[in-house]
N, C-alpha and C positions, 0 to 999 in steps of 0.2 A: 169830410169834403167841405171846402172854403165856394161856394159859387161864383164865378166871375162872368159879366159880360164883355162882349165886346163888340156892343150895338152898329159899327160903321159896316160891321161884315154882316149883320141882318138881312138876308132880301126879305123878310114876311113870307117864306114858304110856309110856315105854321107846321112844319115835318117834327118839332119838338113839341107841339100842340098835339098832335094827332098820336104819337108813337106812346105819349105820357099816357092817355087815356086809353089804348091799346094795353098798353103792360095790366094798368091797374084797373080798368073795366072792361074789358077784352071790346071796347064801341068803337068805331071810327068816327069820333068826334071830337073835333078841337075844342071845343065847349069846355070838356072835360079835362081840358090838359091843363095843370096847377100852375102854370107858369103865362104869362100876356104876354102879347105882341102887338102894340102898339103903331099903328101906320100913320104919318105925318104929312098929311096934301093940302094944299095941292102941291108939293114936291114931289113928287115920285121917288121910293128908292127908303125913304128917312123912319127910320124906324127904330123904335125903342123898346125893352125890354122889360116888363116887370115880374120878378120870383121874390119868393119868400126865401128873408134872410135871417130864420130862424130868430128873430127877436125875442118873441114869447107873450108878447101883445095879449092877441089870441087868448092864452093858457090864462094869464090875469081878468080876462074880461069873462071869463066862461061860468054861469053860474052852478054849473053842475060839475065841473071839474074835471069835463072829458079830453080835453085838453093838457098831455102830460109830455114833460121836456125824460128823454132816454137817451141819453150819450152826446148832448148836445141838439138831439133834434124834437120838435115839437110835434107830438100825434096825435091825431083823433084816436077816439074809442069810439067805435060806432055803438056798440051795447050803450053806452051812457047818456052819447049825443043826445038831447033833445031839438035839433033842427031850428032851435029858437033864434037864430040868426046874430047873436049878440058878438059872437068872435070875427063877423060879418064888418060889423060896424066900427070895429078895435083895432083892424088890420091895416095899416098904416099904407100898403103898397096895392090893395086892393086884391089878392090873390088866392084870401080864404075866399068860399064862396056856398052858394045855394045850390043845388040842383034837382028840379023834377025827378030824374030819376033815380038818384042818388038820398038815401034814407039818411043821412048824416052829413055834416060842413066836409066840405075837401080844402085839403091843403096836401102840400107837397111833406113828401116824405123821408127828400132828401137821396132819393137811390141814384140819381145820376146818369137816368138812362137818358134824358134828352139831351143831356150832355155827348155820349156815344153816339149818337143818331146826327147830330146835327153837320147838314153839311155843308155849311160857310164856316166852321167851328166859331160860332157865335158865342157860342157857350164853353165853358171850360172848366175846370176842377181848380183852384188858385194851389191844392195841397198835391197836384198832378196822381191820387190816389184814381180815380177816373180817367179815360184815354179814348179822347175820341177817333171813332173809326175812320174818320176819315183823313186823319194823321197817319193812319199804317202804310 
């Protein structure tokens, strides 16, 4: 899956915020969704996108090594993670991150579900392997 945005069609609903952290921590909290949404005021409306683009930043900055590329995509290992924040600081788009309650860095995994969720299709698969539902 190729990620693409297409920030002009963003309202800031946060619906790919919220549904990302659904899937992978069953919590209703945007916080937790691996992908940003950015709001630009005082215009109203302007809004920006930031997701990880599998670079691999991350993997190179990680001193323990929990950080491993699989088919193209970059994973935590939570067993290894040590929570030291370092892949934190390497992350170029800002999107690995911290979280209380989360015992390990989150990043995205690349599954594509807030691509299917999203409903301004903001979001989109570049490899059309993902179909957003609200294309049906």
């Amino acid at each position: 899956m190729r990620f693409v945005t297409e920030e002009k069609r963003c309202s800031g609903c946060r619906t790919c915020q919220i549904f990302c952290a659904m899937v992978h921590f069953r919590k209703n909290n945007p916080k937790l969704g691996m992908l940003k949404i950015h709001g630009h005021f005082p215009e109203p409306g302007a809004y920006s996108i930031s997701h990880c683009t599998q670079c691999g930043l991350c993997a190179q900055a990680c001193p323990v090594g929990a950080i491993r590329e699989k088919d193209g995509v970059y994973l935590v290992d939570p067993d290894v993670c040590t929570k030291c924040g370092v892949c934190v600081g390497a992350c170029p788009y800002g999107v690995i991150f911290l979280h209380e309650e989360i015992p390990y860095a989150i990043k995205c995994d690349n599954c594509g579900e807030c691509i299917r969720i999203c409903p301004r299709v903001a979001l989109m698969d570049g490899e059309k392997e993902v179909e957003n539902y609200a294309r049906i």
